[in-house]
C-alpha positions as CSV (number, residue, x, y, z in Angstrom):
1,X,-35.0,7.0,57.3
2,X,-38.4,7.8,57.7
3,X,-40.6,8.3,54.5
4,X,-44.2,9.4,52.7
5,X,-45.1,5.3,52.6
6,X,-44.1,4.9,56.3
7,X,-46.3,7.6,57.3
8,X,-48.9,4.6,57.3
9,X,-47.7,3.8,60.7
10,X,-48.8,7.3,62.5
11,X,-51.9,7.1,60.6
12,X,-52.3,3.7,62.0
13,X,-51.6,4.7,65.5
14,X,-53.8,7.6,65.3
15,X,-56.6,5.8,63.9
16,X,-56.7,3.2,66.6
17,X,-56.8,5.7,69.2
18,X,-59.3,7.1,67.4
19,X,-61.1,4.4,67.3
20,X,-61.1,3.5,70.9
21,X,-62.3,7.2,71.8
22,X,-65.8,6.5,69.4
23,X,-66.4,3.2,70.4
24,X,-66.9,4.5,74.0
25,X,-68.7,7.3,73.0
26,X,-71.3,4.6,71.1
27,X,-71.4,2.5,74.2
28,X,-72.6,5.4,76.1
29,X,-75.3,6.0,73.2
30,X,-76.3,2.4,73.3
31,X,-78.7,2.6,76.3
32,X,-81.3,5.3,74.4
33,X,-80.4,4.6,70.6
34,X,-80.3,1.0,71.2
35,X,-77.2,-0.9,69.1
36,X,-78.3,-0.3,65.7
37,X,-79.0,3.7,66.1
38,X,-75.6,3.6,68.2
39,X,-73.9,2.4,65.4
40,X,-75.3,4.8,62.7
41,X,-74.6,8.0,64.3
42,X,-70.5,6.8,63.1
43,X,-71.9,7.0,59.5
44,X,-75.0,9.2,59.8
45,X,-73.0,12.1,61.5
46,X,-70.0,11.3,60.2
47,X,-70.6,11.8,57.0
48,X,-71.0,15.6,56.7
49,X,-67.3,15.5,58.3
50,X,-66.1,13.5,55.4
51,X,-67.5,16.4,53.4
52,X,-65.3,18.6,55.1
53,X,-62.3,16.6,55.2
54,X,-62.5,16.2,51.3
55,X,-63.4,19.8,50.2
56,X,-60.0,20.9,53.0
57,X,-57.8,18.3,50.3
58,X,-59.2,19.9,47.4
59,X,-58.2,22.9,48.9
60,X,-54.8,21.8,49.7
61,X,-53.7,19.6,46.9
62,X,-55.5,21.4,43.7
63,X,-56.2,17.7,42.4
64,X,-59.3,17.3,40.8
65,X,-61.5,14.5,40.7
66,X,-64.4,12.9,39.1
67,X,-67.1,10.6,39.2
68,X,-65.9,6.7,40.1
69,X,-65.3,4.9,37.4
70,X,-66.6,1.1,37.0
71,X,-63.7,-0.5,38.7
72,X,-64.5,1.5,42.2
73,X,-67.2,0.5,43.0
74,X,-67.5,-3.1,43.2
75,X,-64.6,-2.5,46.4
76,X,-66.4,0.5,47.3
77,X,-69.5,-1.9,47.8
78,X,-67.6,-4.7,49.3
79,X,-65.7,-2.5,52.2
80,X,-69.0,-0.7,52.7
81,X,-71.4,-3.4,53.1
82,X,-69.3,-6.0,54.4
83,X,-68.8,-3.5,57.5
84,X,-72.0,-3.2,58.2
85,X,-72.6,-7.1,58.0
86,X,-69.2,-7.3,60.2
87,X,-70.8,-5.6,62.5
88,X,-74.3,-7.5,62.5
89,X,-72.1,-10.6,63.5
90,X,-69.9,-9.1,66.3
91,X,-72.7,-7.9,68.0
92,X,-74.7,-11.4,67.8
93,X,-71.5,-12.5,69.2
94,X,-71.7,-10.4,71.5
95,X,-75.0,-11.6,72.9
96,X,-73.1,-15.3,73.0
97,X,-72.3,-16.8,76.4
98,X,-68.8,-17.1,75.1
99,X,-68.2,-13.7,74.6
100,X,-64.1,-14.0,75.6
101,X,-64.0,-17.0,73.2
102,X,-65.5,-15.0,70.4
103,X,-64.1,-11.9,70.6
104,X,-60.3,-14.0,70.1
105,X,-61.8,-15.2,67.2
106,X,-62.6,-11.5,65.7
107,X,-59.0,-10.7,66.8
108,X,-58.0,-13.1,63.6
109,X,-58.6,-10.9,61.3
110,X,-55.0,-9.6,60.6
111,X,-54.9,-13.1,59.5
112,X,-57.5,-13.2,56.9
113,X,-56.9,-10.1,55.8
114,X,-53.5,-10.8,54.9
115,X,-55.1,-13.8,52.9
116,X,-57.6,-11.5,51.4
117,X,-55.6,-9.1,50.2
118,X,-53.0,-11.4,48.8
119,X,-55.6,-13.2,46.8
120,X,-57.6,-10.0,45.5
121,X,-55.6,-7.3,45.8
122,X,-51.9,-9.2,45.0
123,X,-50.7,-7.4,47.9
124,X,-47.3,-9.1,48.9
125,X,-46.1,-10.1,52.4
126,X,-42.6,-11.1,52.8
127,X,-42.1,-14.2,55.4
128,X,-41.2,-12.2,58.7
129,X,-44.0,-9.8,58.0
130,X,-46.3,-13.0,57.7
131,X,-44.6,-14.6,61.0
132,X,-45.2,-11.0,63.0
133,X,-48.8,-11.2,61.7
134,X,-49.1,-14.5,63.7
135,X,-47.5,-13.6,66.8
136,X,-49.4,-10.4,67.0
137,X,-52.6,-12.4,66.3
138,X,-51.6,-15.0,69.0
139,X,-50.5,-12.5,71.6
140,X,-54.1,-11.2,71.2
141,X,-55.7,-14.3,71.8
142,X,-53.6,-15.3,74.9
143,X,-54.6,-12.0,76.2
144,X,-58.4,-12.4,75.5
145,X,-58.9,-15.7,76.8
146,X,-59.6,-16.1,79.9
147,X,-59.2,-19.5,82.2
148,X,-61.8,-21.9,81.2
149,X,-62.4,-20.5,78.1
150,X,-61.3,-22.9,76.3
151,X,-64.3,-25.0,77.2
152,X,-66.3,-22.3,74.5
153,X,-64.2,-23.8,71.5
154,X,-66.4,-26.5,71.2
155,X,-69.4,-24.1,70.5
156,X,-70.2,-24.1,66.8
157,X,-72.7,-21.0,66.8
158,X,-69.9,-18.3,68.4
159,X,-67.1,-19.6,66.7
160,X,-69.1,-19.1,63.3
161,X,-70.3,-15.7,64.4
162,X,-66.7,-14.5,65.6
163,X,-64.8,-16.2,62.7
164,X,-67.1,-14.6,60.3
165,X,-67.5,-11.2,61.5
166,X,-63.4,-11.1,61.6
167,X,-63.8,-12.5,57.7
168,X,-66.5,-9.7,57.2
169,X,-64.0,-7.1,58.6
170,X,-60.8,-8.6,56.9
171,X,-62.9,-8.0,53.6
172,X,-64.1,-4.7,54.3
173,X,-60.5,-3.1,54.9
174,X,-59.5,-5.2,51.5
175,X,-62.7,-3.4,49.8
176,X,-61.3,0.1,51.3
177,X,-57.6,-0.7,50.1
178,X,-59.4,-1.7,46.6
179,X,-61.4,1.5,46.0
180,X,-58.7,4.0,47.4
181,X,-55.6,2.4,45.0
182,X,-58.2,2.5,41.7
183,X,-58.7,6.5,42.4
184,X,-56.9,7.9,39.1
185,X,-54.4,10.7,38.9
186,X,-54.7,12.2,42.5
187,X,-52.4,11.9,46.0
188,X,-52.9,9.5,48.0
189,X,-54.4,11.9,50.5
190,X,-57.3,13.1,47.8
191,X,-57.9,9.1,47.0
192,X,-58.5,8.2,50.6
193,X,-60.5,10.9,51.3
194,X,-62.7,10.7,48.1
195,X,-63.4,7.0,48.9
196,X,-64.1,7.9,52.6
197,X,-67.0,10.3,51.4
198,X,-68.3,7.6,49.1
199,X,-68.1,4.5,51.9
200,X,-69.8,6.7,54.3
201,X,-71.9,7.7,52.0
202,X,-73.2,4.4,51.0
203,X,-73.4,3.1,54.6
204,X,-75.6,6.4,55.8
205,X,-77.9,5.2,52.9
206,X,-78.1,1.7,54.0
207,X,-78.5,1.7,57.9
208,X,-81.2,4.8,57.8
209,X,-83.4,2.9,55.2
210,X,-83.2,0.4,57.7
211,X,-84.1,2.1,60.5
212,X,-86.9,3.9,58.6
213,X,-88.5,0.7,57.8
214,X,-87.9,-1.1,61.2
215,X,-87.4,1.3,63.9
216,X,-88.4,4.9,63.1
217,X,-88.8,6.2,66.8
218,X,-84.3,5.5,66.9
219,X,-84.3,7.8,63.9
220,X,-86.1,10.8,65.8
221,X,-84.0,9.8,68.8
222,X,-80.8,10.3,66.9
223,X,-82.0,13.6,66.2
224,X,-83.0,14.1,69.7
225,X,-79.5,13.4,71.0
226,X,-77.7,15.3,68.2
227,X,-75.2,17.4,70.4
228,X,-73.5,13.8,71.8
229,X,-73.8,11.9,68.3
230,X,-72.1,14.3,66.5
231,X,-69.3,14.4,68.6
232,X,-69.3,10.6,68.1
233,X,-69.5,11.2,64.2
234,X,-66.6,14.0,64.2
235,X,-64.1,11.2,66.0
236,X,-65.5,7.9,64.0
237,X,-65.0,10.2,61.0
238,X,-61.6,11.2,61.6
239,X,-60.5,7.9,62.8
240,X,-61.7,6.6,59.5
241,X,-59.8,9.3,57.5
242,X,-56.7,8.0,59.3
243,X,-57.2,4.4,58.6
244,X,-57.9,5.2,54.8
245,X,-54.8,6.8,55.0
246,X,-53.5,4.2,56.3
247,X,-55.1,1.7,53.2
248,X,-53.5,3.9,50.5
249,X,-49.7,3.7,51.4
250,X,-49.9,-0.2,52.6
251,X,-50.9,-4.1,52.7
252,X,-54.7,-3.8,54.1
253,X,-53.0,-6.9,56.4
254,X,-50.2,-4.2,57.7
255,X,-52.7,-1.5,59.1
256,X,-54.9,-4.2,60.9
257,X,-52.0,-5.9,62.3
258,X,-50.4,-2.4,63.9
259,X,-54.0,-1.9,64.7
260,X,-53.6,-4.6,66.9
261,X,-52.2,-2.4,69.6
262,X,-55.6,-1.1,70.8
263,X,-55.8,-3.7,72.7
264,X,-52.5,-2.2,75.3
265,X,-54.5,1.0,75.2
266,X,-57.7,-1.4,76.5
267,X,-55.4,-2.3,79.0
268,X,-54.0,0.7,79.9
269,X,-57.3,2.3,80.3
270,X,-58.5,-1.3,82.4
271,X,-55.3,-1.0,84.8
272,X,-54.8,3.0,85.3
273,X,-58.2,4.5,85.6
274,X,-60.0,1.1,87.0
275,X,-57.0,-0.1,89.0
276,X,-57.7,-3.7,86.9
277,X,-54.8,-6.0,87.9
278,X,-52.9,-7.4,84.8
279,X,-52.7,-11.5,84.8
280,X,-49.4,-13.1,84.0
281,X,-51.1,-14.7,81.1
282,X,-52.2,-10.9,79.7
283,X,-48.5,-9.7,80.3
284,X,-47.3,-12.8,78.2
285,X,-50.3,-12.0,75.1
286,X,-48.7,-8.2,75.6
287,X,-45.3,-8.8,75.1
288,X,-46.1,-11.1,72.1
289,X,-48.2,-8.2,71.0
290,X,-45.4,-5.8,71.0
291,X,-42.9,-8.3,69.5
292,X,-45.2,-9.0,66.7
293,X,-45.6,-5.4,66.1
294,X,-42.5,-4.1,66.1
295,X,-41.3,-6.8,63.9
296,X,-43.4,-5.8,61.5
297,X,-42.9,-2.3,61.9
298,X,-39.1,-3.0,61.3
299,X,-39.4,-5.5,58.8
């Protein structure tokens, strides 16, 4: 029987796709707003959409809220900035000459996130949750690494880079899930929405005092290229509000685990509208990929 705390697995679903959908309209932004400029039209232009999103749940839920107590925003902080320092590492990572090898590494952070949120938030994982965590993390890494790949494992630099930005990330989503649970007295909805507002807040604040003080000129050209940015910040935006969503009704480790399945809509996109082939290894991470995840869906 389907219920309000398994609605976390639509949100999930939705989120992901969502999240695919901005991240390709930031690589097309990347050329003439460079990576950092790219990356802050998600919080600079999404953040008037948050607005939105929270006044339309006042609207609809008649809760009423008030300013953050003390407890909120020491995870408010934590999700907040240790996104923005997640990000900081993936794209040095990026720049690595074992980019395949690196980017498996991000892909453990279901892992630490279900260690995370055990240790911080008490959030409880029963065994076969914890088992379809690994095989979902494993089917990823099969499916990212390539042949002779392995030869990068032996590289301290990208391994630190891409096992710390995954740690970054894994923290972040626990920060999130920390915030949105310590909202007082209001739905679920209202809680994830108010901390949305707040960690978009905080990260608009962050990244343009950045920018201000190292790069102006990406500043005016965010402005410039408004019309495609806020597009961008519309879809990062909503994605977000799903994935909040998401963190209020479940484990942190459960929502980045389903999350997981971007990477068949990767390689969906890869095989249908670039006629990629798909390697027998990539059909072996898949189908670990879908047996972790709908072990932990049915678990």
């Amino acid at each position: 029987m389907f219920t309000v705390a398994s609605l976390w697995i639509p949100f999930t679903l939705v989120a992901a796709l969502g999240q695919v959908a901005r991240n390709a309209m930031q690589r097309s932004l990347t050329g003439p707003l460079g990576t950092w400029g790219a990356t802050n039209i998600r919080f600079l232009f999404g953040f008037p959409f948050s607005l939105l999103f929270f006044a339309g749940v006042i609207v609809a839920t008649g809760d009423t809220v008030s300013w953050p107590g003390l407890e909120f925003w020491p995870w408010l902080l934590l999700g907040a900035l240790s996104q923005i320092a997640a990000t900081g590492m993936m794209l040095a990572a990026m720049n690595e000459r074992s980019f395949v090898v690196t980017t498996a590494y991000l892909k453990t952070e279901a892992i630490q996130t279900a260690i995370f949120g055990f240790v911080f938030l008490g959030d409880h994982l029963n065994l076969w949750k914890v088992v379809a965590i690994l095989i979902a993390t494993v089917g990823v890494v099969v499916t990212a690494l390539r042949p002779g790949a392995a030869r990068g494992l032996v590289s301290l630099r990208p391994t630190l880079l891409g096992l710390g930005a995954a740690a970054a990330f894994a923290l972040s989503a626990v920060g999130f899930r920390g915030a949105i649970i310590v909202v007082p007295d209001v739905t679920f909805v209202t809680a994830a929405t108010f901390t949305l507002v707040f960690a978009l807040g905080v990260q608009t604040l962050v990244l343009t005092i950045y920018l201000l003080a190292r790069a102006p000129q990406v500043l005016r050209d965010i402005l410039r290229l408004w019309r495609p940015s806020m597009l961008a910040g519309f879809i990062g935006a909503a994605a977000s509000q799903f994935w909040f969503l998401a963190f209020a009704l479940t484990a942190a480790a459960n929502v980045r685990t389903l999350a997981l399945i971007e990477v068949l809509f990767a390689q969906a996109v890869a095989y249908y509208s670039f006629k990629q082939p798909v390697a027998p290894r990539e059909v072996i991470g898949i189908l670990l990929i879908v047996l972790g995840v709908a072990l932990l869906v049915a678990v």
